[in-house]
C-alpha positions as CSV (number, residue, x, y, z in Angstrom):
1,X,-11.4,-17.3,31.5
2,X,-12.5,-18.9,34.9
3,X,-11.7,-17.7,38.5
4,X,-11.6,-19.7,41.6
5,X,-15.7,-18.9,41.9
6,X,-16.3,-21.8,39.0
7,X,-13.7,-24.2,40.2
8,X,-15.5,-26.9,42.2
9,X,-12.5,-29.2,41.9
10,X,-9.2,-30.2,41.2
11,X,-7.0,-32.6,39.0
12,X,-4.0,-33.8,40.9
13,X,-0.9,-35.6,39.3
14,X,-1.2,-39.4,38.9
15,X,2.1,-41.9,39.6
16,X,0.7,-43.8,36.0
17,X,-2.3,-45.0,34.4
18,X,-2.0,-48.3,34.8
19,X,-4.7,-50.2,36.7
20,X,-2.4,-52.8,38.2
21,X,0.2,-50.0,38.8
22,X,-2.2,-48.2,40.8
23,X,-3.4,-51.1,42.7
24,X,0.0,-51.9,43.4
25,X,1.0,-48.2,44.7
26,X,-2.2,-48.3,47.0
27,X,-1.2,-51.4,48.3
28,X,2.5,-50.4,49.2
29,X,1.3,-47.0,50.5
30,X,-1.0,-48.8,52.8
31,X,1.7,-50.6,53.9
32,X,3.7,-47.8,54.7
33,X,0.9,-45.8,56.2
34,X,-0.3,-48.4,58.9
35,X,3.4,-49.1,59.4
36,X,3.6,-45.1,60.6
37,X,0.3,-45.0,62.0
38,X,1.1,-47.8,64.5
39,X,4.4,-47.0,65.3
40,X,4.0,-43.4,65.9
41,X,0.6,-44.3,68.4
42,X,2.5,-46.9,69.9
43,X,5.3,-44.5,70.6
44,X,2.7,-41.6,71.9
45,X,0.7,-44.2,74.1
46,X,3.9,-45.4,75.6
47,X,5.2,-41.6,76.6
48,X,1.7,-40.9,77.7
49,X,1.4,-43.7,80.1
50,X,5.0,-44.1,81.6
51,X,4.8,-41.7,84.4
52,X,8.8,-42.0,84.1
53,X,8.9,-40.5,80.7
54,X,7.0,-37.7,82.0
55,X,9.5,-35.1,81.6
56,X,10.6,-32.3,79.4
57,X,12.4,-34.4,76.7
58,X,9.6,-36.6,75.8
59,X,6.6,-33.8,76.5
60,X,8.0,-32.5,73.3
61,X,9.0,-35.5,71.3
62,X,4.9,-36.0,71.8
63,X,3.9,-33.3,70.8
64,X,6.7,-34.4,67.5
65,X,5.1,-37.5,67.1
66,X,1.4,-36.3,67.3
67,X,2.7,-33.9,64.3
68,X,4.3,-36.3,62.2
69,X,1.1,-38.5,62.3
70,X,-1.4,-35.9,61.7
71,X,1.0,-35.1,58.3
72,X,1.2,-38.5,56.8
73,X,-2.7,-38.4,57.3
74,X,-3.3,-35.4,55.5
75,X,-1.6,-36.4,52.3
76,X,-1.7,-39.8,52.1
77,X,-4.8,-41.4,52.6
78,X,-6.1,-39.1,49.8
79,X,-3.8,-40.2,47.5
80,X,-4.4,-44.3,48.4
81,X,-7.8,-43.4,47.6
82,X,-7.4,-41.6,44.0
83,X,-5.1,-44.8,43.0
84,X,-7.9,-47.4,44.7
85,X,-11.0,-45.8,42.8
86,X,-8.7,-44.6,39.5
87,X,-9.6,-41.0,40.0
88,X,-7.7,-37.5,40.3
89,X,-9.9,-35.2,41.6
90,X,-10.3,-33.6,44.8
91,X,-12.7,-30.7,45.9
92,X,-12.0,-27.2,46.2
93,X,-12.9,-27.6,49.9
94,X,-11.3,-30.3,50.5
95,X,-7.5,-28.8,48.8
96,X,-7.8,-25.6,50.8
97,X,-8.3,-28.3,54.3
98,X,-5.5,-30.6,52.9
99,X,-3.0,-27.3,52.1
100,X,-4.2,-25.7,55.4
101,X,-3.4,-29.0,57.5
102,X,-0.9,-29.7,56.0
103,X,0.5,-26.4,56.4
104,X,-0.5,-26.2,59.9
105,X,1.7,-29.3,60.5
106,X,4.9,-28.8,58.7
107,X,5.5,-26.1,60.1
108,X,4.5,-26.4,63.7
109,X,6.6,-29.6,63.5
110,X,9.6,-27.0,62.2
111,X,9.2,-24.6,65.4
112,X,8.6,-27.6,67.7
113,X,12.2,-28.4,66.3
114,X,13.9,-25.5,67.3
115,X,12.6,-25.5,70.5
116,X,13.5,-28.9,71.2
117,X,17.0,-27.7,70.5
118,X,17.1,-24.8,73.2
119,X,16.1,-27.9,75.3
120,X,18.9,-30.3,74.6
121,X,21.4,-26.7,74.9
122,X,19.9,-26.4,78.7
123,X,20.1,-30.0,79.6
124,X,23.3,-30.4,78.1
125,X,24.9,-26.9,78.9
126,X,23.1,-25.7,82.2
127,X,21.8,-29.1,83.6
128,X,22.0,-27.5,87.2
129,X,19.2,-25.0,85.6
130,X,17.4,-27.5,84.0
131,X,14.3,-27.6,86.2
132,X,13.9,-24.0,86.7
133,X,14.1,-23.0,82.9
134,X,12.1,-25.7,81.4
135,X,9.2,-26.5,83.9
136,X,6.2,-28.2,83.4
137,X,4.3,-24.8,82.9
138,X,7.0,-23.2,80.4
139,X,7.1,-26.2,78.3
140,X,3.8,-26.3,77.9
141,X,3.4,-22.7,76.7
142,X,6.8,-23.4,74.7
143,X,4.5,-26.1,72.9
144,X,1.4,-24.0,72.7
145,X,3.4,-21.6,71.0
146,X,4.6,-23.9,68.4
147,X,1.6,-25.0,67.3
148,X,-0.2,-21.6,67.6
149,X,2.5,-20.2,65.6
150,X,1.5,-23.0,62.8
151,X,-1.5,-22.3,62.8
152,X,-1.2,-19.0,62.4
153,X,1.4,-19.7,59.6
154,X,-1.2,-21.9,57.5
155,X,-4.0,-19.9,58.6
156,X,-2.3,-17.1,56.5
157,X,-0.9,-18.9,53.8
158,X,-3.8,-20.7,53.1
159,X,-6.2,-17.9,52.9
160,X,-4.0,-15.6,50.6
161,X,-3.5,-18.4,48.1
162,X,-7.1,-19.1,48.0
163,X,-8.3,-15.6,47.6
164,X,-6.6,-15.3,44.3
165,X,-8.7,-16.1,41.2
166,X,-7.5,-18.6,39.1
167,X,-7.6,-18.2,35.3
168,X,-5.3,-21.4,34.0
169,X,-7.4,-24.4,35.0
170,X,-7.7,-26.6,37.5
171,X,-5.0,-29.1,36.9
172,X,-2.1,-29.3,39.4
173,X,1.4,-30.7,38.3
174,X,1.7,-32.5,42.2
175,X,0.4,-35.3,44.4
176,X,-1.2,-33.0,46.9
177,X,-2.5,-29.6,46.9
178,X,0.8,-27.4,47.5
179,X,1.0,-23.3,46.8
180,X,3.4,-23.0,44.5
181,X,1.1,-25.1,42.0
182,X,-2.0,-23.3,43.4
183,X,-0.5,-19.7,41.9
184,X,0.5,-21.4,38.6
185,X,-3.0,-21.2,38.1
186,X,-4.0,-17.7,39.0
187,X,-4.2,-14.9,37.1
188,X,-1.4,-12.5,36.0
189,X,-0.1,-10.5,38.6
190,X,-2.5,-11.5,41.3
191,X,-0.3,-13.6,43.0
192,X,2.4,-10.6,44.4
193,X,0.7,-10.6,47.9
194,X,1.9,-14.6,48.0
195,X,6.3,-13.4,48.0
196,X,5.6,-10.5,51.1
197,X,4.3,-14.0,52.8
198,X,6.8,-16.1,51.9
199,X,9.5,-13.0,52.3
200,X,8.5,-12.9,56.0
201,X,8.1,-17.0,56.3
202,X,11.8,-17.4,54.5
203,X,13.0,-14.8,57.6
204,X,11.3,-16.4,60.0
205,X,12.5,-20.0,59.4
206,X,16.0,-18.5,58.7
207,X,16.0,-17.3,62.5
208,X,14.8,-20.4,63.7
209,X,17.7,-22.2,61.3
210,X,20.3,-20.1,62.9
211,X,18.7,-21.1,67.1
212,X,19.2,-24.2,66.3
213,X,22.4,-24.3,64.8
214,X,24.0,-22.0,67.1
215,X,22.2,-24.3,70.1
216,X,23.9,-27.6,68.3
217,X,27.1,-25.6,67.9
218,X,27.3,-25.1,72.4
219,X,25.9,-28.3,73.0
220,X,29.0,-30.3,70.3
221,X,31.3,-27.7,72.4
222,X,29.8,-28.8,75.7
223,X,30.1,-32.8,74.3
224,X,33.8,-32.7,73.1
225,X,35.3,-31.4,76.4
226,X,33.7,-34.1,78.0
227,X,36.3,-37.6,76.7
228,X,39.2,-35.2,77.7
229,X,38.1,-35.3,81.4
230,X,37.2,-38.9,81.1
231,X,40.4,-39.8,79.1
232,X,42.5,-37.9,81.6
233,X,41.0,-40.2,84.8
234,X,41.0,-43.2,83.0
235,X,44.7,-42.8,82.0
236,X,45.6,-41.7,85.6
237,X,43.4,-44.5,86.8
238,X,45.1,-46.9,85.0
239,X,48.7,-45.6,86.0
240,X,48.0,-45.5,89.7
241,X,46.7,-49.0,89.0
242,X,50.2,-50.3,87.4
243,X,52.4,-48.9,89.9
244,X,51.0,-48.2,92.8
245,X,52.6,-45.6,95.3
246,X,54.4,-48.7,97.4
247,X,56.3,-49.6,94.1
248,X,57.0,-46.5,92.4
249,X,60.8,-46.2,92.5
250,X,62.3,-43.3,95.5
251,X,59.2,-43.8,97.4
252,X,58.3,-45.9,99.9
């Protein structure tokens, strides 16, 4: 039996062994990943420059998009490279840095999420309080905490899953290093610390879940009373314009 002292490596899950099938998927991913890479950077360089988009709103959606690219680059690009150079492997090292990042990302990207929510409820529901509850100080703490909390989360995740010893190999049944894969290979009964983890994570996205689906919830509210109002003045509008007070009958 081995533990995860002898593993130097491991063997990830291949699309096919085909040459000209792997060429072809390592082409098309290339595709796609420059395709993301430039769109997202042209979308970052654009909020960062245009002092007019300097504002709540699209401080967070950078903060989104500097998530989303540093998600497609932990996964990807590894996985172009294993179907360029017809390999499967990847180091020890280097699938605790891909499950840690990768980690780190996801789920900073989900809390970034739900605060973005709680900032659509106050522009939406309490624009008069817009400024003083989301200035430029709050919202950068409100980001900071998102991505500390990631951290945190991966930081966790990450170093319970590779403290376990691993007695079932070294080959994982996915494209990227993922935990659920990683305690398929451990030892009996070493892997009960991983569920108190994923007990509190499964809580903690469940509140999150519930913010922003109670802030969605006021904001449709908020949204639906609005083409009432506007109905309402267009229909009197429209009246007044038809017959205007001169020509209603009994006045004059």
């Amino acid at each position: 039996m081995s533990n995860d002292n002898s593993i130097s490596e491991f063997l990830l899950l291949v699309l096919t062994d085909a040459r000209e099938l792997q060429l072809l998927h390592f082409c098309l991913f290339l595709g796609i990943y420059l395709a993301a890479l430039l769109g997202n950077s042209l979308i970052i360089t654009t909020i960062a420059c245009d002092h007019h988009l300097h504002n709540p709103m699209y401080f967070f959606l950078l903060n989104l998009f500097l998530l989303d690219l540093g998600s497609i680059s932990t996964t990807v690009p590894k996985a172009m490279a294993n179907s360029l150079y017809n390999t499967r492997d990847i180091s020890y090292s280097g699938c605790a840095a891909q499950m840690f990042f990768f980690l780190f990302l996801i789920s900073a990207e989900y809390f970034l999420h739900t605060i973005m929510s709680y900032d659509r409820y106050v522009a939406i529901c309490k624009p008069l309080h817009y400024g003083t509850l989301l200035g430029s100080r709050t919202c950068a703490h409100m980001a900071a905490a998102a991505w500390a909390t990631g951290f945190l989360y991966a930081v966790l995740h990450t170093a319970n899953t590779f403290s376990l010893p691993l007695c079932h190999g070294n080959a994982l049944d996915q494209f990227f290093c993922e935990i659920p894969h990683i305690l398929k290979l451990s030892c009996s009964h070493s892997y009960l610390r991983e569920p108190g983890l994923l007990v509190v994570s499964v809580c903690l996205g469940f509140g999150c879940f519930v913010f922003v689906v109670v802030s969605y919830v006021q904001i449709f509210r908020a949204v639906l009373r609005i083409p009432v109002v506007v109905f309402g003045l267009r229909v009197e509008t429209r009246t007044e314009m038809e017959h205007p007070p001169s020509m209603v009958p009994g006045k004059t």
